[in-house]
Biopython code that builds the backbone (N, CA, C, O; Angstrom):
import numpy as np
from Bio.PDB.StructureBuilder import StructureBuilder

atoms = [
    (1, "UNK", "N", (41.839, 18.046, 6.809)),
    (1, "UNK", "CA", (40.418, 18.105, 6.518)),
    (1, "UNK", "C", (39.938, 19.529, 6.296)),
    (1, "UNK", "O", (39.087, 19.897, 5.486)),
    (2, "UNK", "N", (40.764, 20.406, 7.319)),
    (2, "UNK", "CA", (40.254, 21.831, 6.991)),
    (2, "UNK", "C", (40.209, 22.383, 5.696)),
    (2, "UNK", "O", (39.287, 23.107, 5.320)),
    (3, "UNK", "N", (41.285, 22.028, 4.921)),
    (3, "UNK", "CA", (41.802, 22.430, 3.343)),
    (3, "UNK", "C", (41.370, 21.793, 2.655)),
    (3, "UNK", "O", (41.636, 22.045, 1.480)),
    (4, "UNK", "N", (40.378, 20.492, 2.961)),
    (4, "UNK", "CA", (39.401, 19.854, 2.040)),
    (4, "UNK", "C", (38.098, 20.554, 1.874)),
    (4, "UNK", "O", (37.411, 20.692, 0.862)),
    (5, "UNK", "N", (37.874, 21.050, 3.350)),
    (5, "UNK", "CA", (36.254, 21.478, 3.161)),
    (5, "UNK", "C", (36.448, 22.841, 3.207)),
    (5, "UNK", "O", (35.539, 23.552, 3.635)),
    (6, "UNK", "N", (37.747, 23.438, 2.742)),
    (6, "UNK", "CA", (38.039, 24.965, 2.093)),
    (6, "UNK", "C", (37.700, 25.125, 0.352)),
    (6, "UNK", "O", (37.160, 26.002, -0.322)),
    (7, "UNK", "N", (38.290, 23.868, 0.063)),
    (7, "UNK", "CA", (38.084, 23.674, -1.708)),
    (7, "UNK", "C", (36.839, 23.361, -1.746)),
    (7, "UNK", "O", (36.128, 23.815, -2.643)),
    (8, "UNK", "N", (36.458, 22.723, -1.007)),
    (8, "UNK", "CA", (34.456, 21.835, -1.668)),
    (8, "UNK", "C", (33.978, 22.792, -1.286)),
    (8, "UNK", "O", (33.411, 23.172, -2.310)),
    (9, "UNK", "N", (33.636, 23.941, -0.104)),
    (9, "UNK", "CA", (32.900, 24.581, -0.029)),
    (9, "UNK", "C", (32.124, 25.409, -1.043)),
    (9, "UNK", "O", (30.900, 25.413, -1.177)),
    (10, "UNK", "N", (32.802, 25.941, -1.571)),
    (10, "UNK", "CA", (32.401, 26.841, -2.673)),
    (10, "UNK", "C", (31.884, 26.403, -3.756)),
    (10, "UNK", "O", (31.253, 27.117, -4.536)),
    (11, "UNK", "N", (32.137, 24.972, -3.938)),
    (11, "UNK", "CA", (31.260, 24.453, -4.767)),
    (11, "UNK", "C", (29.896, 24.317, -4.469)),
    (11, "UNK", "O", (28.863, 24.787, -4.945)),
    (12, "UNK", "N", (30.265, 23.274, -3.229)),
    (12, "UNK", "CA", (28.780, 22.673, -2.656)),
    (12, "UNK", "C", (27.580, 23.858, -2.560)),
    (12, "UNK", "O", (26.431, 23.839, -3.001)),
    (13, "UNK", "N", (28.328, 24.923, -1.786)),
    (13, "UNK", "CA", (27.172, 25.971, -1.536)),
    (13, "UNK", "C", (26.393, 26.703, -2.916)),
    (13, "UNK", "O", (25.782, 27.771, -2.890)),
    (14, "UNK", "N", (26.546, 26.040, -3.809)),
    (14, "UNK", "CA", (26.242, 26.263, -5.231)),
    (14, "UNK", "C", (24.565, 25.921, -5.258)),
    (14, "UNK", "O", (23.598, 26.494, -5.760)),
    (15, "UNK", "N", (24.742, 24.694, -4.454)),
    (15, "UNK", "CA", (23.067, 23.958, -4.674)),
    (15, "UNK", "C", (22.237, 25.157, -4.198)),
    (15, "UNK", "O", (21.301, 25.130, -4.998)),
    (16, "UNK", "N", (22.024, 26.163, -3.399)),
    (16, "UNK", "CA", (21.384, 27.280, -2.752)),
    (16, "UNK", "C", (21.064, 27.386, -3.964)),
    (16, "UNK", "O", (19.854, 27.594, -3.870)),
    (17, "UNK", "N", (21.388, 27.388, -5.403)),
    (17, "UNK", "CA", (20.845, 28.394, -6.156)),
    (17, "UNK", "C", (19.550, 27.684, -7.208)),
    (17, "UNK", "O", (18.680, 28.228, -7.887)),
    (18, "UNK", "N", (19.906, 26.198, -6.967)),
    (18, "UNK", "CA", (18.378, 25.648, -7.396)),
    (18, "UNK", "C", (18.778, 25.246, -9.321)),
    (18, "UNK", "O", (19.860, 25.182, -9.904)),
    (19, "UNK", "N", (17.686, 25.097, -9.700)),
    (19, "UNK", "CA", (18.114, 24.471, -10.876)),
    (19, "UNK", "C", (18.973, 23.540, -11.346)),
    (19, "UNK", "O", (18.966, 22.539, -10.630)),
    (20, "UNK", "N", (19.684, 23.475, -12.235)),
    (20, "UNK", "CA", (20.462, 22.734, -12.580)),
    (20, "UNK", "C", (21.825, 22.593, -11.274)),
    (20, "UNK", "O", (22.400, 21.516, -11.115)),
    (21, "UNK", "N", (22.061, 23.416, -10.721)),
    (21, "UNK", "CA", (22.829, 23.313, -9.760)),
    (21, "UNK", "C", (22.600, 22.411, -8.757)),
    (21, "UNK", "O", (23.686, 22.109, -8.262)),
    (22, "UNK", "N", (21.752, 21.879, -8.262)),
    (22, "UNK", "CA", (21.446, 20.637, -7.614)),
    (22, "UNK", "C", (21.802, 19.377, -8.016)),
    (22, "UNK", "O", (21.613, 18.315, -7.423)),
    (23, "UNK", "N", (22.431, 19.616, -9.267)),
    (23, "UNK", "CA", (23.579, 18.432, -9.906)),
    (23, "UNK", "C", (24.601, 18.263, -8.746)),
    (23, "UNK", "O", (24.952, 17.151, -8.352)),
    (24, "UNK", "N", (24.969, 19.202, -8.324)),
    (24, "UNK", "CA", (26.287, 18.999, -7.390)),
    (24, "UNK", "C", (25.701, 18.608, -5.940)),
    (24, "UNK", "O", (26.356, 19.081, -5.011)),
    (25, "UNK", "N", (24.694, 17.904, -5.616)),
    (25, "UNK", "CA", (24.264, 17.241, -4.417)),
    (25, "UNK", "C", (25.260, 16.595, -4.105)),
    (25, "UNK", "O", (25.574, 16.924, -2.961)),
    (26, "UNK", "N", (26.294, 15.447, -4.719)),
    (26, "UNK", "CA", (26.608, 14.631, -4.032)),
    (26, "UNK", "C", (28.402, 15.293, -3.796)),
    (26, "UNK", "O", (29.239, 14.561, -3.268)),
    (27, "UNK", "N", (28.729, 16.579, -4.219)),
    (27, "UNK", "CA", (29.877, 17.112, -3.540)),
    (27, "UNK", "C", (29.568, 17.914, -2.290)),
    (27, "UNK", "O", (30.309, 18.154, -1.337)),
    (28, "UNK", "N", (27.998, 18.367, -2.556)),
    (28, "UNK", "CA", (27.695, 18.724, -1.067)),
    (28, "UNK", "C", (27.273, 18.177, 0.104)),
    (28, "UNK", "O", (27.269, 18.709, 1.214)),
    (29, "UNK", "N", (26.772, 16.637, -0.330)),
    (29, "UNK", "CA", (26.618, 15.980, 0.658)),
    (29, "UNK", "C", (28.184, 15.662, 1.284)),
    (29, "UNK", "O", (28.342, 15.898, 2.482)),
    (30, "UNK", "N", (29.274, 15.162, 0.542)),
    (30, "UNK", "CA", (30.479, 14.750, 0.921)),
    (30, "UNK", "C", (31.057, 16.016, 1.899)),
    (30, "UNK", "O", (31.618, 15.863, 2.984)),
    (31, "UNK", "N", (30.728, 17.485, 1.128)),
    (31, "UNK", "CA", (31.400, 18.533, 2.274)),
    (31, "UNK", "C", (30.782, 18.658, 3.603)),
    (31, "UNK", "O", (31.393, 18.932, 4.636)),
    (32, "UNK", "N", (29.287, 18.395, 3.472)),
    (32, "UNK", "CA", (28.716, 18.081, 4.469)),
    (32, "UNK", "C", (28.918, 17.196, 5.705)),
    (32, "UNK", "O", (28.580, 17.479, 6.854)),
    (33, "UNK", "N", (29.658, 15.831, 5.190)),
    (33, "UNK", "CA", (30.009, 15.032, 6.018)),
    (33, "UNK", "C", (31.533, 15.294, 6.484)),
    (33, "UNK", "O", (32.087, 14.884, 7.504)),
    (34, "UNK", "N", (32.100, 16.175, 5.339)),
    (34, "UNK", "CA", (33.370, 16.551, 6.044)),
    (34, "UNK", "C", (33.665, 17.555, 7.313)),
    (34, "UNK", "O", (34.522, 17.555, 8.197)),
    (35, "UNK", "N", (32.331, 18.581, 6.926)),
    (35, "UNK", "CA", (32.175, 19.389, 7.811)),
    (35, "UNK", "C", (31.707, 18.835, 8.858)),
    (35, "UNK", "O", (32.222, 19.291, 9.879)),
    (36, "UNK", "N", (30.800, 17.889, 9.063)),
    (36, "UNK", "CA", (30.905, 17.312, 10.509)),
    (36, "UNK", "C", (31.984, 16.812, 11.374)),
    (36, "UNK", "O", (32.072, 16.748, 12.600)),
    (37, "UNK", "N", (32.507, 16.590, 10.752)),
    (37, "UNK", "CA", (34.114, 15.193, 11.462)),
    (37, "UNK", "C", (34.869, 16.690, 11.272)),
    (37, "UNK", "O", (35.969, 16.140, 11.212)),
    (38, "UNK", "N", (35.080, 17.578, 11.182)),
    (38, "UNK", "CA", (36.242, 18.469, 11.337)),
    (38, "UNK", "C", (35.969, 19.217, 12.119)),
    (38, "UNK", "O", (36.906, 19.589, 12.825)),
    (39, "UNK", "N", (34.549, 19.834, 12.408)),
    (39, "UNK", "CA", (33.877, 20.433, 13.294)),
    (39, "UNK", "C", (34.371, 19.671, 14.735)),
    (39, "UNK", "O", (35.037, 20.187, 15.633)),
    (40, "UNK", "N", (33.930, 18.522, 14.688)),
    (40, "UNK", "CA", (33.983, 17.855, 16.387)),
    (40, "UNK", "C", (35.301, 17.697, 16.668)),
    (40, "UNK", "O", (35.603, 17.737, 17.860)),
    (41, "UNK", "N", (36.559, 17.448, 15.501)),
    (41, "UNK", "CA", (37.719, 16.852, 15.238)),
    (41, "UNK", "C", (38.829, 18.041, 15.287)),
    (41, "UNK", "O", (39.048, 18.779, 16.248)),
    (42, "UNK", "N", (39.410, 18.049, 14.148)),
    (42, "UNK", "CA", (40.337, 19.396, 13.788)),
    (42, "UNK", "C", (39.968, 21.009, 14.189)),
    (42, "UNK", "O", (40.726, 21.886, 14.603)),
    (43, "UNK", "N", (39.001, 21.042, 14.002)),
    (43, "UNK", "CA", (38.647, 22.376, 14.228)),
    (43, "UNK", "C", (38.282, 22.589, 15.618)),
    (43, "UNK", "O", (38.733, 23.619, 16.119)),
    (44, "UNK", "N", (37.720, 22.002, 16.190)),
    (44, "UNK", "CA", (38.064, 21.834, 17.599)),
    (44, "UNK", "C", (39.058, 21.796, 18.053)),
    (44, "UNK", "O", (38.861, 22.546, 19.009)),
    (45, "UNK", "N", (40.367, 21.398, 18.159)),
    (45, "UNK", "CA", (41.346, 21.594, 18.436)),
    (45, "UNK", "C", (42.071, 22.576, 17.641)),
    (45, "UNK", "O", (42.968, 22.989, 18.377)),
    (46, "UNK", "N", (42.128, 23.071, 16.679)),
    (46, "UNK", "CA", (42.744, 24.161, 16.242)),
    (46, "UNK", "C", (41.764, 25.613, 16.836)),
    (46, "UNK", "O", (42.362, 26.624, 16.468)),
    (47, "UNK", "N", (40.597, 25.942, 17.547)),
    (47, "UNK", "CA", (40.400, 26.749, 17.758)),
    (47, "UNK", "C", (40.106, 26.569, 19.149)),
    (47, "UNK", "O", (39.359, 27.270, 19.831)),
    (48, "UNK", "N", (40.929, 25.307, 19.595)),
    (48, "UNK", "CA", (40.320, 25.104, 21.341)),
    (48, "UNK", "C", (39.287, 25.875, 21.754)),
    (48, "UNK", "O", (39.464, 26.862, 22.467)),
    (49, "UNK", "N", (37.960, 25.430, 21.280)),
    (49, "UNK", "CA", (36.581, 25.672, 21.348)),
    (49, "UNK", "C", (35.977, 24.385, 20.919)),
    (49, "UNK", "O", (36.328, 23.884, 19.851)),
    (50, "UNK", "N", (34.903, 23.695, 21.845)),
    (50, "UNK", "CA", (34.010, 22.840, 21.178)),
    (50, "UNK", "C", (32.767, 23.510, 21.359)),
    (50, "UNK", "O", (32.204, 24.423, 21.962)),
    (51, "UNK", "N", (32.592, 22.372, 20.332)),
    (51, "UNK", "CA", (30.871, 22.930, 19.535)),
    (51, "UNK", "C", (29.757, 22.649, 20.994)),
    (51, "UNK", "O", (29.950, 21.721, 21.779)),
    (52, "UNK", "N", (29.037, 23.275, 21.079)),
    (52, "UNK", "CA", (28.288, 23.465, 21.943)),
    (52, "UNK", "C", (26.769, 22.639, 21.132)),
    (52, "UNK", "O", (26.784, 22.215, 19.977)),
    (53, "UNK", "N", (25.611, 22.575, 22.035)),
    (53, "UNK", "CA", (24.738, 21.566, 21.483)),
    (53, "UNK", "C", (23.995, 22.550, 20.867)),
    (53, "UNK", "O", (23.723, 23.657, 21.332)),
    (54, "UNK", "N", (23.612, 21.996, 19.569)),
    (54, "UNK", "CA", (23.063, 22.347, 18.172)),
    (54, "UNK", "C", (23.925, 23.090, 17.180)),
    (54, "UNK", "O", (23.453, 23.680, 16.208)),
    (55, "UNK", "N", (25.387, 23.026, 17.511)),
    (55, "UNK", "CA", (26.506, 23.554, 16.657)),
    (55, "UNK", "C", (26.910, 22.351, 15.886)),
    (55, "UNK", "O", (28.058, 21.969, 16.115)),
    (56, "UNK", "N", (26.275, 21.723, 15.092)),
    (56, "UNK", "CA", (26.426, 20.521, 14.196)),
    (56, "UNK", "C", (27.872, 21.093, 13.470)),
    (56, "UNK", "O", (28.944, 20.573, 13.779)),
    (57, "UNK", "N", (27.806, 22.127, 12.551)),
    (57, "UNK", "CA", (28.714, 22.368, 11.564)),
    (57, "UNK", "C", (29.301, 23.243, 12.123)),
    (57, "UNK", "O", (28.734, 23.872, 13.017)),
    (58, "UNK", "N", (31.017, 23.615, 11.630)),
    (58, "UNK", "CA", (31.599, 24.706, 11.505)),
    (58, "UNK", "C", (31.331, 26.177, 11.700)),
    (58, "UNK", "O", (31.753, 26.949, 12.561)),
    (59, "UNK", "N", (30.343, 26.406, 10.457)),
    (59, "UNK", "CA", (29.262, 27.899, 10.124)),
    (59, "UNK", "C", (28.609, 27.821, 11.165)),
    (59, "UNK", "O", (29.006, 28.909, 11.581)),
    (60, "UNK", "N", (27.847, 27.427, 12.074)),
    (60, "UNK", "CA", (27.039, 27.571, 13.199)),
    (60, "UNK", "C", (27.982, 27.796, 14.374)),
    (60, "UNK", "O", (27.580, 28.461, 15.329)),
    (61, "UNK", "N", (29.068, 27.345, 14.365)),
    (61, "UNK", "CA", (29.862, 27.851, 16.034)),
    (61, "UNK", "C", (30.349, 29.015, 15.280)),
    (61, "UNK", "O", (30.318, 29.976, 16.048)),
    (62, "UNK", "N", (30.757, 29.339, 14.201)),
    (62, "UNK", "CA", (31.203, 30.373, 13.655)),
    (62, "UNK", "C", (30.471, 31.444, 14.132)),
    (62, "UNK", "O", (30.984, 32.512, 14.467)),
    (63, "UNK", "N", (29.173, 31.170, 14.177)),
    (63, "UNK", "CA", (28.120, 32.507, 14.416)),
    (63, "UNK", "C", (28.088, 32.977, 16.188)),
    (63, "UNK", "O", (27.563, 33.938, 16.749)),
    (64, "UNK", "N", (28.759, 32.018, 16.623)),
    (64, "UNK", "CA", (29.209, 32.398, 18.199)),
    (64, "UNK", "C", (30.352, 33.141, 18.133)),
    (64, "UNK", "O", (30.304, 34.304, 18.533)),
    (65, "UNK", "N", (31.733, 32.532, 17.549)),
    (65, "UNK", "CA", (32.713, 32.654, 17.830)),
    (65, "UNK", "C", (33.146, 34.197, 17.133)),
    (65, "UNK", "O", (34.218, 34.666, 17.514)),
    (66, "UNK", "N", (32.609, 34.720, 16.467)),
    (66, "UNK", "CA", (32.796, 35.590, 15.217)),
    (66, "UNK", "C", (32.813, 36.713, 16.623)),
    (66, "UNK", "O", (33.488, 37.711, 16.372)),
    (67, "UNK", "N", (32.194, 36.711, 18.028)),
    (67, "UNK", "CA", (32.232, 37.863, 18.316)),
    (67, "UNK", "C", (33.307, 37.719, 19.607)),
    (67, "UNK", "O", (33.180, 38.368, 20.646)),
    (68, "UNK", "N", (34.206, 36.912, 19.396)),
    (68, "UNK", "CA", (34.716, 36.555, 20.688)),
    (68, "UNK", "C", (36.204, 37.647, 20.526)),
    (68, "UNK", "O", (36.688, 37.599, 19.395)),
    (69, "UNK", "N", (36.739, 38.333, 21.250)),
    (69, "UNK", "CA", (38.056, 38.743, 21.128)),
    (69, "UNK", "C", (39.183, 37.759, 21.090)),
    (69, "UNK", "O", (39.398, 36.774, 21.797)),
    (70, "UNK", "N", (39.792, 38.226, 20.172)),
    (70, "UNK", "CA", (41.357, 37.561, 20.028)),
    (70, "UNK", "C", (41.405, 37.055, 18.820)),
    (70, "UNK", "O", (40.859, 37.617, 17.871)),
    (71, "UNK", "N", (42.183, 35.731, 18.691)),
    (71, "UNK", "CA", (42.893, 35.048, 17.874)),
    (71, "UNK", "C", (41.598, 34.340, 17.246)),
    (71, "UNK", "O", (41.507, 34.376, 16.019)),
    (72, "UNK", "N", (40.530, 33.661, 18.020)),
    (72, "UNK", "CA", (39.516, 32.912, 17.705)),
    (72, "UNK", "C", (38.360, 33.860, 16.964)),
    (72, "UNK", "O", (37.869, 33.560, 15.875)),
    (73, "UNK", "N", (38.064, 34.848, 17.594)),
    (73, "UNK", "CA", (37.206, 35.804, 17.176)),
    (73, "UNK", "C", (37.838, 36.341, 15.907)),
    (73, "UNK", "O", (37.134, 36.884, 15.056)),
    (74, "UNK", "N", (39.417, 36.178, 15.726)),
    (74, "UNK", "CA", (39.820, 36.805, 14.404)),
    (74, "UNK", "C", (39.820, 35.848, 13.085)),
    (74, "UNK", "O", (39.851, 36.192, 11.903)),
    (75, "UNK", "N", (39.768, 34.331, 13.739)),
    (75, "UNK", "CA", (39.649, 33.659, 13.028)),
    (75, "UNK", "C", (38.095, 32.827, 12.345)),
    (75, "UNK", "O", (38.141, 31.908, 11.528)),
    (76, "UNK", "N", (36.886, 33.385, 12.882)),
    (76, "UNK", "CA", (35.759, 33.170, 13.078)),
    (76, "UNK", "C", (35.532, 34.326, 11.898)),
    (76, "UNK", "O", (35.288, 33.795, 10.814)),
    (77, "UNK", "N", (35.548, 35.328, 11.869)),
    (77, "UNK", "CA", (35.306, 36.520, 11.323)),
    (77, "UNK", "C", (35.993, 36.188, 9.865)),
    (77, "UNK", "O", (35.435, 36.494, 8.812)),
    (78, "UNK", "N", (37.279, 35.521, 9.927)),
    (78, "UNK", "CA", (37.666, 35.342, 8.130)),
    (78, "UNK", "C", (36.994, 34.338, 7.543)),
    (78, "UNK", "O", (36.793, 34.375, 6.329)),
    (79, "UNK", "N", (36.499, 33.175, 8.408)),
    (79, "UNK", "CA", (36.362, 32.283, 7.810)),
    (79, "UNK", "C", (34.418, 32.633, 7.467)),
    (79, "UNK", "O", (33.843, 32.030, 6.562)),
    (80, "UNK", "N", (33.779, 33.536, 8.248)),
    (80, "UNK", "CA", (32.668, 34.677, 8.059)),
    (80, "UNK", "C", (32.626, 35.025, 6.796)),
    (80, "UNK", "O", (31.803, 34.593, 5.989)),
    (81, "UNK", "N", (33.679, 35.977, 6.514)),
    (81, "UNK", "CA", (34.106, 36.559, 5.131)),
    (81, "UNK", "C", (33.833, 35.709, 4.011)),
    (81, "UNK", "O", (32.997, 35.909, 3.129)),
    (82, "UNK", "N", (34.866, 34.434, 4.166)),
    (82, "UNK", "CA", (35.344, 33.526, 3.109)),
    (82, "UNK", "C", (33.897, 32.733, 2.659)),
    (82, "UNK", "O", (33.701, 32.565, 1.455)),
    (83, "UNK", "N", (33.084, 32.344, 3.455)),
    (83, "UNK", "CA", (31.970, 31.486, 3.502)),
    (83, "UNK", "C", (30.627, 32.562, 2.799)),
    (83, "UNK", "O", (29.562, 32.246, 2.268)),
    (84, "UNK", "N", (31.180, 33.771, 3.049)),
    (84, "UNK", "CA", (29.870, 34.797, 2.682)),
    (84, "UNK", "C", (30.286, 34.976, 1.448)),
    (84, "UNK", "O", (29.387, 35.480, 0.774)),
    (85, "UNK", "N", (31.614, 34.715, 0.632)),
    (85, "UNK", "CA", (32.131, 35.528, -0.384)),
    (85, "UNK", "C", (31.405, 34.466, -1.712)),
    (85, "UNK", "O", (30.941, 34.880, -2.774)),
    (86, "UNK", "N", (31.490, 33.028, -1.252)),
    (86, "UNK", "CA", (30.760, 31.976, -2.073)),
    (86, "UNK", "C", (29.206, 31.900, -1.681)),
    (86, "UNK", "O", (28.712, 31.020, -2.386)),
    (87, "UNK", "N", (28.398, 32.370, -0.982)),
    (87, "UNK", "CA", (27.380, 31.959, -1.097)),
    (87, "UNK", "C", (26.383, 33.211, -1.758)),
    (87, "UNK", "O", (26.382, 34.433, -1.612)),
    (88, "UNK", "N", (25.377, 32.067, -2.714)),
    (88, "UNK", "CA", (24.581, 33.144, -3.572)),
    (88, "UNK", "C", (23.871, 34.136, -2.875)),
    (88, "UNK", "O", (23.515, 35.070, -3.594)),
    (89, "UNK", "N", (23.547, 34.217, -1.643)),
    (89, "UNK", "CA", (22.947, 34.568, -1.358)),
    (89, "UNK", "C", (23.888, 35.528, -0.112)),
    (89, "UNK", "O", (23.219, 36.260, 0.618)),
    (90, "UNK", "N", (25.234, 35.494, 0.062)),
    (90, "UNK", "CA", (25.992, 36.172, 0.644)),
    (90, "UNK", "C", (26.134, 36.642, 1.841)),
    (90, "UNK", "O", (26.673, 37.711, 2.129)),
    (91, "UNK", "N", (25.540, 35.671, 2.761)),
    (91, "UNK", "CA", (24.874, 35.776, 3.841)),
    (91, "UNK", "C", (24.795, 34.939, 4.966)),
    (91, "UNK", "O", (24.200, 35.137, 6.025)),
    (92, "UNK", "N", (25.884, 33.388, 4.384)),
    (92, "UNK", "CA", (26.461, 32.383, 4.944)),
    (92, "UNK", "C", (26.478, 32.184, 6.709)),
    (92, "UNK", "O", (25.807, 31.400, 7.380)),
    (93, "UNK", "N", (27.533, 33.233, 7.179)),
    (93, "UNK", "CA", (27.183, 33.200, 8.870)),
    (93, "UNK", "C", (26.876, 34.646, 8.649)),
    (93, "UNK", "O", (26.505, 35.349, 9.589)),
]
sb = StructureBuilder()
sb.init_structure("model")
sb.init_model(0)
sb.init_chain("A")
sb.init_seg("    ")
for serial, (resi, resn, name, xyz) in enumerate(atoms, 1):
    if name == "N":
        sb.init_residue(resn, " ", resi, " ")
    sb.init_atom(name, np.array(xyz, "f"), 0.0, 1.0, " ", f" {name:<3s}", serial, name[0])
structure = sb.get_structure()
């Protein structure tokens, strides 16, 4: 699931930019729902961290985890990068 909502991301986060780009609602609704179930699911166990309450998505524990030392904090911080590098507004977590 992680490598699903690695490819859709960059699409979906497209709708931010308005106009005609709001065509792609329904790949962002789908990453949307992927990002939920991987958040509570896979990604939870690959970063043995759960989401804490109001950490719906991925990008939101990200904005915790980004300052944590180690392996998690190193992995919070790329996926920081990667998420800021697609969004129009560049500013993601």
């Amino acid at each position: 699931m992680t490598i699903i909502l690695a490819l859709l991301y960059p699409i979906a986060i497209q709708i931010e930019r308005g106009g005609l780009w709001r065509l792609l609602l329904p790949i962002t609704v789908v990453a949307l729902i992927v990002d939920l179930i991987a958040n509570y699911t896979e990604l939870a166990l690959l970063t043995w961290d759960w989401p804490t309450v109001g950490e719906y998505t991925f990008s939101t524990r990200c904005k915790r985890l980004q300052y944590y030392p180690g392996w998690r904090g190193d992995f919070a911080r790329f996926v920081r990068w990667y998420t800021n590098l697609f969004d129009p507004q560049g500013d993601h977590i």
